[in-house]
Wavefront OBJ file of the C-alpha trace (Angstrom):
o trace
v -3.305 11.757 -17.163
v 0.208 11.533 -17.485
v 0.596 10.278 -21.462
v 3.288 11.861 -23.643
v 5.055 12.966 -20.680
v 8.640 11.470 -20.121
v 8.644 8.387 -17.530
v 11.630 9.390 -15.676
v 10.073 13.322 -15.070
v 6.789 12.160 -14.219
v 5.312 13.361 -10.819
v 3.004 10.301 -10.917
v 5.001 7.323 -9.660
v 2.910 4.832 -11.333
v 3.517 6.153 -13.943
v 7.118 6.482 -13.848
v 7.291 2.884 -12.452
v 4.875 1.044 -15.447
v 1.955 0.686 -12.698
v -1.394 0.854 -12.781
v -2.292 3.417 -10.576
v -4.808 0.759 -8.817
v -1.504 -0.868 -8.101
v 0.337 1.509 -6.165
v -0.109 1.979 -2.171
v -0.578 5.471 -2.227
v -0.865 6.193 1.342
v 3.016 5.233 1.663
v 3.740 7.241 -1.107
v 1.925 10.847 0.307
v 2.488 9.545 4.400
v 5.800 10.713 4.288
v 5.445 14.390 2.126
v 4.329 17.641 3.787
v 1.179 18.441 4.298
v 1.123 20.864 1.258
v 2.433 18.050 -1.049
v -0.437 15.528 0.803
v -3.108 18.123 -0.343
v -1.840 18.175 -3.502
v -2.553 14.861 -3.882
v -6.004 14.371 -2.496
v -6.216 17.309 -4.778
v -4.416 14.809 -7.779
v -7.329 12.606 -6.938
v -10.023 14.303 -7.912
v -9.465 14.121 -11.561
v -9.572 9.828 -11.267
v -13.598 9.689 -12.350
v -12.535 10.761 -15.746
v -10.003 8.256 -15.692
v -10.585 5.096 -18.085
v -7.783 3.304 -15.486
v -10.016 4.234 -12.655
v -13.134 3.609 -14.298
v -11.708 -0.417 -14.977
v -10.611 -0.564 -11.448
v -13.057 1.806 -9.365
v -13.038 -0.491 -6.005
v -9.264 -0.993 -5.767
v -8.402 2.864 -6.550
v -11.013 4.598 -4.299
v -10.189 2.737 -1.744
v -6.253 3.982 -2.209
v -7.749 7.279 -2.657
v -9.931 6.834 0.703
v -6.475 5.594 2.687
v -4.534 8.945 1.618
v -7.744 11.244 2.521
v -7.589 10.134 6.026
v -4.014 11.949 6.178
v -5.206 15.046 4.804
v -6.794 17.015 7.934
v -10.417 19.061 6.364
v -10.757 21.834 8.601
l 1 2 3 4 5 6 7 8 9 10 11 12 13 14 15 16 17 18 19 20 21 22 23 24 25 26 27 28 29 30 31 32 33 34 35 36 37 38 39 40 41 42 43 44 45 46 47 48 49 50 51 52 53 54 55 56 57 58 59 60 61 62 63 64 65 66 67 68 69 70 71 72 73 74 75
């Protein structure tokens, strides 16, 4: 989702860092933002199933996906 965007201005830090998303421990990465910024991201998430990444590496990403939901209160 983040092609032809510049590395270095990316929000996605996979993608600034050459990572597969799959390959990132996104619950360390949101833990530490507000809880606006964590929503954001659960938010962020949503769009993965269109993903061809995600679609190649569905177990390993949903469960990163599944660790950063249980930060994100749903009242």
């Amino acid at each position: 989702m983040m092609k032809g965007l510049q590395r270095e201005k990316a929000g996605c830090p996979a993608y600034r860092e050459s990572l597969g998303c799959w390959e990132v421990d996104w619950r360390s990465v949101v833990e530490p933002l507000s809880a606006s910024q964590q929503e954001y991201w659960v938010s962020f998430f949503k769009n993965c199933g269109s993903c061809v990444a995600y679609k190649n590496h569905v177990e390993e990403m949903q469960a990163r996906i599944n660790a950063v939901k249980t930060l994100v209160r749903d009242d």
